[in-house]
N, C-alpha and C positions, 0 to 999 in steps of 0.2 A: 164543510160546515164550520172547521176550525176559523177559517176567516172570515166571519160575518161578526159585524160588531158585538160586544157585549159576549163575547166567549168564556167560558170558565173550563180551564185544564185541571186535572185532578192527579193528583200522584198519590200513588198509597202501594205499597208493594204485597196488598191483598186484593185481588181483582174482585173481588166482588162487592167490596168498598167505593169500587171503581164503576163497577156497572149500578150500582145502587142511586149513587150521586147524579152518572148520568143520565138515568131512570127518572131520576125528580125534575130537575133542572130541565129536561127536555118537555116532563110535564106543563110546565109552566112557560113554554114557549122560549126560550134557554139554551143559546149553544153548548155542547159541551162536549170534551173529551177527553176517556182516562188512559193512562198508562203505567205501568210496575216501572219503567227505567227515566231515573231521573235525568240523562242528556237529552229521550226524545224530548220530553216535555221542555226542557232549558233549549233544547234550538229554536223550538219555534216563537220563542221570545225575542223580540226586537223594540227598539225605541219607538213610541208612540203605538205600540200593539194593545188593543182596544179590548181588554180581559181580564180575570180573576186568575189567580192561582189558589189551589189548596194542595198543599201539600202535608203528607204524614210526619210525625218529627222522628220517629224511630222507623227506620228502614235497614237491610243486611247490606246495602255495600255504601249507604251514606247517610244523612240525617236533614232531615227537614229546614231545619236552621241553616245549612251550609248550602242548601240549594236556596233558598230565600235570598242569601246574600249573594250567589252567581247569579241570581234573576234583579234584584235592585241595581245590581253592576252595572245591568245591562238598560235600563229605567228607573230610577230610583222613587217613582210613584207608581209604580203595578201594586196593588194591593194582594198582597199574599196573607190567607188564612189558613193557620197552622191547627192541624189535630193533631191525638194522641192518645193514647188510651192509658196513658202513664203520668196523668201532667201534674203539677204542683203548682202551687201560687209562685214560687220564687222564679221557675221556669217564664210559667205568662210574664209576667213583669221583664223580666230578658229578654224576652223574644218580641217584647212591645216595644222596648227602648233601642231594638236593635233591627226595628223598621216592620214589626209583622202589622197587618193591618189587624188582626184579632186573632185569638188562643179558645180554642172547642176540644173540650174532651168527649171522646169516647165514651158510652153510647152515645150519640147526637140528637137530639130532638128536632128533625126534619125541619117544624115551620121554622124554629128556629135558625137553622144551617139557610135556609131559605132567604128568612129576614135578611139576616149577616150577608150574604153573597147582594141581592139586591141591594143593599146601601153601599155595598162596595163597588159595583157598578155602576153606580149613580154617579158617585165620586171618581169613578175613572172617568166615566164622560165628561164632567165637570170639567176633569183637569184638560182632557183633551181637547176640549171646547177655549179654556182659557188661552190653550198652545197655540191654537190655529189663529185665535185674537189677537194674539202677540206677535205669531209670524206676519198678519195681516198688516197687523199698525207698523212692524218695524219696516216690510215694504214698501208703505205708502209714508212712510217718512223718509226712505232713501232716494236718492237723485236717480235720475233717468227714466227711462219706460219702462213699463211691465211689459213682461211676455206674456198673456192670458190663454187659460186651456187646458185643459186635462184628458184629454183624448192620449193612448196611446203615446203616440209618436210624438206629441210634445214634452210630453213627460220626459220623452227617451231623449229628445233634444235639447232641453234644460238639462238635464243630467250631462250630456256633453258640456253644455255652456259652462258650467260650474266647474268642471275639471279642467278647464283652460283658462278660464278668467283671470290668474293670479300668474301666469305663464306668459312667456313676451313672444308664444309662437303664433305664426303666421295661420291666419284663417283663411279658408276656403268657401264660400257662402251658395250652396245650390238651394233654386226654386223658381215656380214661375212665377211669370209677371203677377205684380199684386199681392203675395203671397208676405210680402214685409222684408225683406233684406236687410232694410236699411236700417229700419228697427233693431234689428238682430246684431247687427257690427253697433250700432249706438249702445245697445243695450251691454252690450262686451267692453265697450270702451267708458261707458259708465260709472260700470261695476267693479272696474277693473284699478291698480295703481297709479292708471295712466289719466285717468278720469278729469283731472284737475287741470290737464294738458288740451292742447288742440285736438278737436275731430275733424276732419279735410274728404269731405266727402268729393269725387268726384265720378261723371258717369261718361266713361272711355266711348261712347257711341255718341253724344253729343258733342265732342271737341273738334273741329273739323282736323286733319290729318297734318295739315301746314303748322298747326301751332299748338298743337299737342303733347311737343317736345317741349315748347319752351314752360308753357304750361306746369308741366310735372317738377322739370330739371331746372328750372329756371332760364334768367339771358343776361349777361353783362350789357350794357349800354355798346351801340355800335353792335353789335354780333351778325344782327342782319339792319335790311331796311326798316324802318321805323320803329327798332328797338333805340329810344332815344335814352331811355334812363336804365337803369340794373334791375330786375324784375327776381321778385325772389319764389321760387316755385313750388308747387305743392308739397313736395317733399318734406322738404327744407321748413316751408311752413308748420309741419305736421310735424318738426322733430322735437321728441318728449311722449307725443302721442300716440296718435294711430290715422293711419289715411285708410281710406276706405274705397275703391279700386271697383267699382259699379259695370257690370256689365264690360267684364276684362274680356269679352270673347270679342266685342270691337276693336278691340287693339290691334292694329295695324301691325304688320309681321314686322316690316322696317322695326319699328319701335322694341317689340317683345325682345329683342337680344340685350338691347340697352337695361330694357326693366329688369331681367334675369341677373345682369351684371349687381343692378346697387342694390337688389333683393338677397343677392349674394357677399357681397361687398361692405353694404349696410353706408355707404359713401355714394355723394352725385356730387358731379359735376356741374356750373350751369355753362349752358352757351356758351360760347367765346372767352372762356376760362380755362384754365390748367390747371386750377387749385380745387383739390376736392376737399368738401365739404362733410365731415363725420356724423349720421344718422344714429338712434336713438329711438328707434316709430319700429309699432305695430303695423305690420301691412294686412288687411283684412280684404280678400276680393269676392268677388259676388258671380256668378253666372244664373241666366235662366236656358242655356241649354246643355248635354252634355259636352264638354269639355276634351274629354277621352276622345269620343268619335270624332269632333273635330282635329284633334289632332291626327286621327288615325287617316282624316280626308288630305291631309296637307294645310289645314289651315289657323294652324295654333302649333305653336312647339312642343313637343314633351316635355324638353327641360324646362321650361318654364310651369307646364302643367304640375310638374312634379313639384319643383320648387312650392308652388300655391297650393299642393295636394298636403301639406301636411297633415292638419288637421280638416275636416272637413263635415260641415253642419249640414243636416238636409232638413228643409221646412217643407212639412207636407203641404199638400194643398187643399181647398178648404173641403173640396168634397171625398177628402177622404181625414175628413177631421167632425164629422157631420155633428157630434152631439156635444162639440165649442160652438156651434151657431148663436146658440140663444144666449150664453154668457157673452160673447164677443156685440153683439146686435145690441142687447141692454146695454155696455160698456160703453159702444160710440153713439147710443141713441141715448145715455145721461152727459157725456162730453159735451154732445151739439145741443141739450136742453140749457147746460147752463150756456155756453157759448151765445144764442142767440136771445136767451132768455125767454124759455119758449116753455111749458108746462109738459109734460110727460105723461102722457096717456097712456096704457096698458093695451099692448097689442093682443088682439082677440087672436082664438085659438084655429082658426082658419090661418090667419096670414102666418100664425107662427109654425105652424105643417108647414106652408108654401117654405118657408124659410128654409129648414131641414130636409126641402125634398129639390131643390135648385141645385142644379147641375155648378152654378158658380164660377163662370169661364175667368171673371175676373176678380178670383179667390177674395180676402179679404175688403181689398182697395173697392172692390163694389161692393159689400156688405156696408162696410162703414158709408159710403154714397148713399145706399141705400135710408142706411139710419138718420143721416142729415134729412133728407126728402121725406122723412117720415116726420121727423119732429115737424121741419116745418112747412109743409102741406099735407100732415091727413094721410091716414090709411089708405084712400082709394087711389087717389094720387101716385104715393111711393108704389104702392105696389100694380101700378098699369105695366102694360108693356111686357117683357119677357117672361118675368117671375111670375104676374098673373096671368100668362097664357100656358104655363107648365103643365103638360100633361102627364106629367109622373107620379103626381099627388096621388100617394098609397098603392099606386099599381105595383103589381105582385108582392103585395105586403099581406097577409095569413091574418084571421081573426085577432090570436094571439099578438102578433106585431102590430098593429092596430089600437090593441088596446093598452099593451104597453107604450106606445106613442104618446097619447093623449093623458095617460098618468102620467108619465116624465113631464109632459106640458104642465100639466095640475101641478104637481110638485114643484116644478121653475118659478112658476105663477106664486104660488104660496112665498115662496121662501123669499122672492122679491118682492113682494108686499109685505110681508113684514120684517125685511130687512135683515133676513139671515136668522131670526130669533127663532131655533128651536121650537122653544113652548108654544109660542104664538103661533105658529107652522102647524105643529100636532093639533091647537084645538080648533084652528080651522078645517083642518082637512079629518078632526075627529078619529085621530090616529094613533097608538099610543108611541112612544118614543122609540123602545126599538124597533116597532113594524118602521118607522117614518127612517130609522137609519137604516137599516135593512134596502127601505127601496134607494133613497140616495148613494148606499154605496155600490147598487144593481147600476142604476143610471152615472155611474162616476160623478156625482154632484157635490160640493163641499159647500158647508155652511159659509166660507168666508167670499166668497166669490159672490155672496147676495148681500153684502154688509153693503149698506148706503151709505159710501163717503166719499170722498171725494177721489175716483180712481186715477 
């Protein structure tokens, strides 16, 4: 219960101050929960955690005031309201200027305690609402692609991306076809120190085998037939930056000793030269199969797997990403509206089931297809052929799954009509605010992913 938005923790080292509080507050529809030891209640405080504090100011192993301030440490807008059954005016005034949200004496008059917690809520929503605005706008004013999603495993995958980004180690890029790769190393090379430098994407299964060498490593003039001038090779081009190594499991075994060498080396060579050349590049490779097995068939090296194994990113695939459909769909179905300049219609609640219940053989890369053929022919159109012959739609899905379905639908619906705006959301769907975050934070849904602007 502790983690549903709008929670209020209580600390009072008399429990039945504790169970009283949470007695009311629960009346009123009101997370809440109390505790006598001031570390439980200070752990479960984190930045951006969506709650009220009350804490007592005289307690036997510590004092209300000095827990206040290990909880500001830790958020310096949590609103903490201080009791006591001992207070003074000079007290309130200290404990105001030294960040409490408000000062209640003992005995409390309930609506009142009530009042106080509700405004202070409100205001933590506030704040957290202006946070995610902020996060919002400073992303779409940074260069490169977004990575969009909040399912699980992207979350857990950006979480990777962010502790490498600022790191010149080598990446390893698994997922299948369509899934975005290429996104994913742009999006690292972006974001990254290197950002201002070349990105050298190349995809090792389209190079034919004859010239895939000179390709990477370069050729001096004369080296072979028809190298008439000095050609300078991907590498080489890439250094400062990051090359991007597409579908490394093509790579031709002849060649993988060489790549192993200047992966190791951080120096190439080109063609019919003696002189190496000192690198400075991010090498990022990418697979859509396992890597390992191949190696273990004979057909990819270890060393070199290892070598690329450093770090290693897995993008899930879409159908097991299921409830980023509809954010992902709206994203490339306003990309191809303004592209073609084409008006954006509101897809009905059938096709957006079909959406979330398609197997998705070609993860995102056909979703976005999808999105274009939508904008510009029409619902019936886009959706012929596979997706509307899916017979999956709701099979072995429970009354309950059912109906949760088609609320997450409502609720996407809402919030992208009126463009992420809380209030406007709740008075359409005649909701009050916490039930309405309540459900978005059931559905993993955030206000800022429905803001209409330019993604």
């Amino acid at each position: 219960m502790i983690d549903n938005p709008y929670t209020v923790l209580i600390l009072d080292d008399e429990p039945h101050i504790g169970t009283v509080l949470t007695q009311l507050f629960e009346l009123e529809n009101i997370a809440a929960k109390a505790s006598t030891q001031p570390q439980e209640i200070i752990k479960l405080i984190q930045p951006n955690w969506p709650g009220v504090v009350i804490t007592d100011v005289n307690m036997p192993s510590t004092d209300g005031i000095r827990v206040m301030q290990q909880i500001l440490q830790r958020d310096p807008d949590i609103p903490v309201i201080l009791i006591t059954g001992f207070g003074d005016i000079a007290m309130a005034v200290s404990a105001v200027k030294q960040g409490a949200y408000d000062f209640l004496e003992k005995p409390f008059n309930n609506e009142h305690i009530l009042d106080v917690v509700k405004r202070a809520l409100e205001k933590r929503a506030l704040t957290l609402e202006n946070r995610s605005l902020k996060r919002e706008l400073e992303s779409q004013s940074s260069p490169g692609p977004r990575i969009l999603g909040n399912s699980p495993g992207m979350q857990q995958m950006r979480h990777i991306i962010h502790q490498v980004l600022d790191t010149p180690a080598d990446i390893l890029i698994e997922g299948e076809t369509g899934t975005g790769k290429e996104l994913v190393a742009r999006y690292l090379h972006d974001h990254s120190p290197r950002g201002n430098a070349n990105f050298v994407a190349i995809n090792c299964g389209a190079i034919p085998e004859t010239i895939i060498e000179s390709e990477l490593f370069g050729a001096e003039a004369g080296a072979f037939t028809g190298a008439d001038k000095t050609r300078v090779g991907k590498f080489e081009f890439a250094n400062g930056g990051t090359i991007f190594l597409d579908e490394i499991e093509s790579t031709p075994m002849s060649l993988q000793v060489k790549l192993l060498r200047v992966l190791e080396d951080r120096k190439v060579v080109r063609l019919g030269s003696n002189k190496s050349i000192d690198l400075d590049i991010r090498v990022i490779a990418a697979t859509k199969v396992d890597l390992k097995a191949l190696c273990d068939q004979g057909d990819f090296r270890h060393d070199l797997f290892y070598r690329l194994n450093l770090v290693t990113i897995a993008i899930p695939p879409l159908r097991e990403r299921r409830e980023d459909i509809p954010l992902l769909f709206l994203h490339f179905s306003r990309v191809a509206s303004a592209r073609y300049h084409k008006e954006l219609i509101a897809l009905d609640s059938e096709h957006r089931a079909r959406l979330s219940t398609y197997e998705w053989p070609g993860n995102v890369r056909e979703l976005r297809n999808l999105a274009e053929r939508y904008v510009l022919l029409g619902e019936e159109a886009a959706f012929s052929g596979a997706i509307a012959n899916n017979d999956k739609l709701h099979s072995g899905m429970s009354l309950t799954q059912r109906v949760e379905f088609f609320e997450r639908v409502l609720i996407e619906d809402a919030l992208s009509h009126n463009k992420g705006s809380i209030k406007n959301t709740m008075e359409q769907l005649e909701l009050p605010r916490k039930t309405l975050y309540d459900k978005m934070r059931k559905y993993g849904l955030e206000r800022k992913d429905f803001i209409n602007d330019e993604l």
